[in-house]
C-alpha positions as CSV (number, residue, x, y, z in Angstrom):
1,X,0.0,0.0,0.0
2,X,1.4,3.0,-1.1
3,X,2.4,5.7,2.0
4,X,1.6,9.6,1.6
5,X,5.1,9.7,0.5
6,X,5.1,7.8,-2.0
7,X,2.0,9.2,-3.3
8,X,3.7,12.7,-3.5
9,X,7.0,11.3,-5.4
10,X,4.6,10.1,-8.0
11,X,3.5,13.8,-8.5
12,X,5.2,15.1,-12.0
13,X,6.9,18.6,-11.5
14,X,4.3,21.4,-13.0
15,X,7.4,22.4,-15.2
16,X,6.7,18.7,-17.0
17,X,3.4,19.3,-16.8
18,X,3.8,22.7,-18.8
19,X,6.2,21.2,-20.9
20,X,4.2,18.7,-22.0
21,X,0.8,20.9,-22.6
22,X,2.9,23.3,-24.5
23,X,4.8,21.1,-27.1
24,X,1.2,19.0,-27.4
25,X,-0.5,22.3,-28.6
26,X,2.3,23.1,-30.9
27,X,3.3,20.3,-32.2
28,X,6.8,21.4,-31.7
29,X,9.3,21.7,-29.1
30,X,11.0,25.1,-30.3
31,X,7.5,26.7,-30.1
32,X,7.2,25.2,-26.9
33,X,10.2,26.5,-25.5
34,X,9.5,30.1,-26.7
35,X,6.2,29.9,-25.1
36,X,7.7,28.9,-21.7
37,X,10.5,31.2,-21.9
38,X,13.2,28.0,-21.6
39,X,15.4,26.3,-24.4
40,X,14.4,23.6,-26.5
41,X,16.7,21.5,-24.6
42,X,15.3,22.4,-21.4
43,X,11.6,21.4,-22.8
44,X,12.8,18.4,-24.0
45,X,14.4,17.3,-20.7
46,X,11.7,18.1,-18.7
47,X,9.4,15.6,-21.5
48,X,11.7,13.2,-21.0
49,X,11.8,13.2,-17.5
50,X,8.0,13.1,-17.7
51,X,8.3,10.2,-19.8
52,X,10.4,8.6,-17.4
53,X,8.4,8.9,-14.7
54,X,5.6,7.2,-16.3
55,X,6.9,4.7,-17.9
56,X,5.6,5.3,-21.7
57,X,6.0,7.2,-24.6
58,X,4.4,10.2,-25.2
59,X,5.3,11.4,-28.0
60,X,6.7,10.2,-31.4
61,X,9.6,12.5,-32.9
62,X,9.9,13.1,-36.6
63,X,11.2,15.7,-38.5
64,X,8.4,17.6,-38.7
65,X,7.9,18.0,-34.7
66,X,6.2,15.5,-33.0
67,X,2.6,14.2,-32.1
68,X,0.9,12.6,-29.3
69,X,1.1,8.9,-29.0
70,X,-2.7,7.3,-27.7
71,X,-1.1,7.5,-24.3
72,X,-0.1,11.2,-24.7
73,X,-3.9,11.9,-25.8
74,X,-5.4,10.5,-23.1
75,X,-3.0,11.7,-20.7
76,X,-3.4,15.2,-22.1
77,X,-7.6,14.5,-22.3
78,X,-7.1,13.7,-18.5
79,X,-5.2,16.6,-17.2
80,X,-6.8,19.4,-19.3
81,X,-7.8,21.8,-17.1
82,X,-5.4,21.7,-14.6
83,X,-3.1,23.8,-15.3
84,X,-6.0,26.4,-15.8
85,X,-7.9,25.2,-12.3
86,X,-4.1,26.6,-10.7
87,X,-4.3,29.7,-12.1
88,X,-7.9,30.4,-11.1
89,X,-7.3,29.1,-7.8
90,X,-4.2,31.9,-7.3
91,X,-6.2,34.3,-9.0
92,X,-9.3,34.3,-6.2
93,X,-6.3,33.8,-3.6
94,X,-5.1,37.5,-4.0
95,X,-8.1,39.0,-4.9
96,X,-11.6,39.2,-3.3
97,X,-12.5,36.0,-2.0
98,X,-16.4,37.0,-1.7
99,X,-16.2,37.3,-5.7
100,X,-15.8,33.8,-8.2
101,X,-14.8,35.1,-12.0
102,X,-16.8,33.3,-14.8
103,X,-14.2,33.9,-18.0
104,X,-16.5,33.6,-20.9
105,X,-14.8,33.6,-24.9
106,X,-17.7,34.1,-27.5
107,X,-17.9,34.5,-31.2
108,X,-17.6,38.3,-31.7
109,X,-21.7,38.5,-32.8
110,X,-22.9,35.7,-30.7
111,X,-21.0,37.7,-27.8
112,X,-22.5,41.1,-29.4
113,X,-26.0,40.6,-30.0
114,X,-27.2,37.2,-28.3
115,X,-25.3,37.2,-24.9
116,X,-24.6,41.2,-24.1
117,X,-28.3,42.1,-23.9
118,X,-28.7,38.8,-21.6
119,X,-25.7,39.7,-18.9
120,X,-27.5,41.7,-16.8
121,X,-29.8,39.3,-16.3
122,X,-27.0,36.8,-15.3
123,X,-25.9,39.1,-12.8
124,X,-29.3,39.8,-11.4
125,X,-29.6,35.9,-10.7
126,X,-26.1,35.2,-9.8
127,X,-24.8,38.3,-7.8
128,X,-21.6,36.6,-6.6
129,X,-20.0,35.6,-10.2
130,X,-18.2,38.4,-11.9
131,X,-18.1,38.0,-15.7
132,X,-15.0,38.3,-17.7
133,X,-16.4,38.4,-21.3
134,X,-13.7,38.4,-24.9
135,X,-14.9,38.0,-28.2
136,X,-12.7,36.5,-31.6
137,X,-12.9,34.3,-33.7
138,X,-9.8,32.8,-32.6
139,X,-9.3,29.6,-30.9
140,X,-8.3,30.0,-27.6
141,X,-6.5,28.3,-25.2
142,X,-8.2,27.2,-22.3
143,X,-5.2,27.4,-19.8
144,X,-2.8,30.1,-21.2
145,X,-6.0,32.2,-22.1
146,X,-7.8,31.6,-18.6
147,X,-11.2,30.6,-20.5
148,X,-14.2,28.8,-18.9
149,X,-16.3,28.5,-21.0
150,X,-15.6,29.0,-25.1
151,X,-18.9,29.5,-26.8
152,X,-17.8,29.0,-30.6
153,X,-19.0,29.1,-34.0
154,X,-18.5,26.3,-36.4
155,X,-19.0,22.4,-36.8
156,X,-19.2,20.7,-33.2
157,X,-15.5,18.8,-34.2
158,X,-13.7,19.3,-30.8
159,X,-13.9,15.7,-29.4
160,X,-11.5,16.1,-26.4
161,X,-13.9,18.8,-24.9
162,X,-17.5,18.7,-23.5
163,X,-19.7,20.5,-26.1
164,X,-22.9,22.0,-25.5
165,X,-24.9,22.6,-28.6
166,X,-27.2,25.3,-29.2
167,X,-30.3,23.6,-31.8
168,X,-33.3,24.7,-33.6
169,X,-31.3,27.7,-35.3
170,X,-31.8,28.8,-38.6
171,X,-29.9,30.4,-41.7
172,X,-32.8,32.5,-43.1
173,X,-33.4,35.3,-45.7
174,X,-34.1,38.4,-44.2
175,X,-34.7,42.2,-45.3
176,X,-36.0,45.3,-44.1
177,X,-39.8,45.4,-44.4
178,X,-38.8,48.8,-46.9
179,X,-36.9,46.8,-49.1
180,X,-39.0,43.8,-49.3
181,X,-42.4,46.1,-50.3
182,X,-40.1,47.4,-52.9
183,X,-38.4,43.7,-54.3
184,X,-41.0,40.8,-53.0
185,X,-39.6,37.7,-52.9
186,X,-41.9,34.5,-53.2
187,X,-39.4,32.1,-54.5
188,X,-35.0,31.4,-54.2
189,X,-34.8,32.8,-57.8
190,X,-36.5,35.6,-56.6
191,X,-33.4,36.9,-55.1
192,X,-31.7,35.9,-58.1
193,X,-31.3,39.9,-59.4
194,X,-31.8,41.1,-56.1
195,X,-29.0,43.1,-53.8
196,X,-27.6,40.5,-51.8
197,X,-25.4,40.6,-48.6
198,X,-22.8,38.6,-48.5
199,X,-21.7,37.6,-44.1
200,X,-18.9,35.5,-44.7
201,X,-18.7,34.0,-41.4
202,X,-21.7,31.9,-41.6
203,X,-22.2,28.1,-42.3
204,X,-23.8,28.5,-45.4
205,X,-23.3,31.3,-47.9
206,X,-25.3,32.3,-50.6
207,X,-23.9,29.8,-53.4
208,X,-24.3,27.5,-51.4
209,X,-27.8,28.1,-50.8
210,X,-28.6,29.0,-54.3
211,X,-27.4,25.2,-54.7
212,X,-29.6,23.4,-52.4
213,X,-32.4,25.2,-54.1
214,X,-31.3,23.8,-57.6
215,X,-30.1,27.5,-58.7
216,X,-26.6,28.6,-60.0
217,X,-24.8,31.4,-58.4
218,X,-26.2,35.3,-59.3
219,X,-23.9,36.9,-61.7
220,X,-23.7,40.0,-60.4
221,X,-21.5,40.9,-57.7
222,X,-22.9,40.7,-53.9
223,X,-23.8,44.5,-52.8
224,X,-22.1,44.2,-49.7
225,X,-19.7,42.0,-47.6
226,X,-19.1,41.3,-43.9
227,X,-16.5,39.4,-41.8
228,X,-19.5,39.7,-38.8
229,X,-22.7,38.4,-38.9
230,X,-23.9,41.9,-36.7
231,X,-22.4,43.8,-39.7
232,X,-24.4,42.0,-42.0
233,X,-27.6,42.0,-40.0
234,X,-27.3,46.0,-39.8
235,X,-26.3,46.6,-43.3
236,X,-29.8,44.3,-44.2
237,X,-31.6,46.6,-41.6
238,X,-30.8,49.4,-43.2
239,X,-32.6,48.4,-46.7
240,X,-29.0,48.1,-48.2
241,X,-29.7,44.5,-49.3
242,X,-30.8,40.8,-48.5
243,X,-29.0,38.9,-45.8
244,X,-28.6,35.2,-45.0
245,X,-28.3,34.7,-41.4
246,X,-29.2,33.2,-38.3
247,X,-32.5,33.9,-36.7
248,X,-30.8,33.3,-33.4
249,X,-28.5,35.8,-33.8
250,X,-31.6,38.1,-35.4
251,X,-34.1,37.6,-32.8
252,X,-34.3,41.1,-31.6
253,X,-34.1,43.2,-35.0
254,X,-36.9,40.5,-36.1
255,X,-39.5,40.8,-32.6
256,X,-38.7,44.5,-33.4
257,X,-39.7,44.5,-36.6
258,X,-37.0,45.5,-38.0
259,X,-36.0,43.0,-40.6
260,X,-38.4,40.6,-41.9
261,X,-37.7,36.8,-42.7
262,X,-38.5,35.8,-46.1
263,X,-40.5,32.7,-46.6
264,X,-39.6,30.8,-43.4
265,X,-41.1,27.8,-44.2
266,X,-39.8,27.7,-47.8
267,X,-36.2,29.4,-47.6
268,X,-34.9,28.8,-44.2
269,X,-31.8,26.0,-43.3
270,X,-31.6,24.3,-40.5
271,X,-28.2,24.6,-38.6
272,X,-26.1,23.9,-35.6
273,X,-23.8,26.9,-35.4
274,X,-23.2,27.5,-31.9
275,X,-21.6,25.6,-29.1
276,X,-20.4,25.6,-25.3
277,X,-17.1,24.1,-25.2
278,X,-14.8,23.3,-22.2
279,X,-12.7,20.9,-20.8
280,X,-14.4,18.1,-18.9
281,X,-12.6,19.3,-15.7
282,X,-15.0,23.0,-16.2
283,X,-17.8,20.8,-16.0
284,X,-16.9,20.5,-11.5
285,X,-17.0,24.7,-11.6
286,X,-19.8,25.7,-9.5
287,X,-19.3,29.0,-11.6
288,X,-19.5,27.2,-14.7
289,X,-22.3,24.6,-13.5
290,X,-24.5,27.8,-12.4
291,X,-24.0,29.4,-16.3
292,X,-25.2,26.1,-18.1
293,X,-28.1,25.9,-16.0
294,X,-28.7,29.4,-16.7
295,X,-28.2,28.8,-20.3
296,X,-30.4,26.1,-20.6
297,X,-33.0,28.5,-18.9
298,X,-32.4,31.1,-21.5
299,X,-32.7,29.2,-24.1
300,X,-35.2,26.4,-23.4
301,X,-35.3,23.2,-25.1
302,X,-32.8,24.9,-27.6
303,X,-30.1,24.1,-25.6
304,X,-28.7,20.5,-25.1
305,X,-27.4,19.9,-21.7
């Protein structure tokens, strides 16, 4: 039976630990050793010591870099989060204990118009839990970037994480009720010689849904494009063309009237755009636990939990 002693010689040095997350994420020892601030040496003795300790491979060296072997991805799947749950824990150490911060990364327009006009009610329910809130499109790093909870945009393919996926949304045509008086649109070809918006950020663009409704792409040149589905959205409610984007995302201009979908029934896509994603470690939070509840709330039986 193993004694407390034992129990903490069998504890890898966080420097191995670091080592290891880093050149796992990069898929390269130098890049590793930059990010730690040691030399590619260093990194490399502190994996090999690691490696040592446990008694397998972790890694299979090529000329390239190197990659995971199955024992490096689960060991990485295992202790993801850790690293992350240290920091936080020193974080609320030196700073108001009566406080927990919920770090929250979002898509730039799911952050902007679905989630900012919901935080206050967040707050209201959950006075304790300060909110950190970025928005990017980048991908993140749970750990280095002190994230929660990433609430992305894109296919659900992050199988090493614990998704939560937000359903029923649609990719729909809308205008502003101005533009559709003046150009009524009853059919996809319809909007064949129409001004079109072009939100390059979504799922499905506009050839493609020209495509599924047996049409060929417009000649002419879109109107307009956008990097940001808000951009998009407000370029559409200002009459300046016809957008294709999420109803999620468009709720508000939509209940207010504002822009008008086009043939739900006929036109609109089904899609899974939007997902909660964190490492299965989050999933213990309290802080974290209290926000998918809250989530699920929000959004109803749109939400799997």
């Amino acid at each position: 039976m193993p004694t407390p002693s034992d129990a903490v010689f069998n504890l890898p040095p966080l420097k191995a630990i670091q080592a290891f997350e880093q050149t796992a994420r990069f898929g390269n020892v130098a890049r590793a050793a930059e990010q730690l601030n040691l030399t590619p040496s260093a990194v490399s003795h502190q994996l090999a010591n690691l490696e040592a300790l446990i008694g397998r491979q972790l890694f299979l060296r090529n000329a390239r870099g190197v990659t995971l072997t199955p024992v490096g991805e689960q060991y990485l799947a295992e202790i993801s989060g850790i690293l992350h749950s240290f920091a936080v824990a020193t974080e609320r150490a030196s700073s108001d204990v009566s406080l927990d911060c919920l770090r929250l990364h979002a898509s730039p327009s799911f952050g902007f118009m679905w989630l900012m006009p919901r935080i206050e009610s967040f707050r209201q329910s959950h006075p304790d839990i300060q909110i950190n809130l970025s928005c990017s499109y980048e991908s993140l790093h749970f750990s280095r970037d002190k994230i929660d909870v990433d609430i992305r945009h894109g296919q659900p393919n992050w199988p090493t994480l614990e998704v939560r996926s937000v359903r029923n949304e649609h990719l729909a045509v809308m205008a502003s009720p101005a533009l559709l008086a003046r150009r009524p649109v009853h059919e996809a070809a319809d909007l064949l010689g129409s001004p079109l918006i072009l939100s390059e950020a979504t799922l499905i663009n506009w050839p493609q849904w020209f495509a599924m409704h047996g049409l060929s792409r417009p000649d002419s040149p879109y109107s307009l494009s956008f990097d940001r589905s808000y951009m998009s959205m407000e370029a559409a409610r200002l009459g300046l063309g016809f957008a294709l984007e999420s109803t999620l995302l468009a709720r508000a201009f939509i209940e207010r009237g504002e822009l008008v979908v086009v043939e739900p029934q006929r036109l609109s896509v089904p899609i899974s755009a939007h997902h909660l994603v964190f490492p299965k470690a989050h999933a213990g939070f309290p802080r974290v636990k209290r926000f998918l509840e809250w989530m699920k709330t929000e959004l109803g039986g749109d939400f799997s939990y």
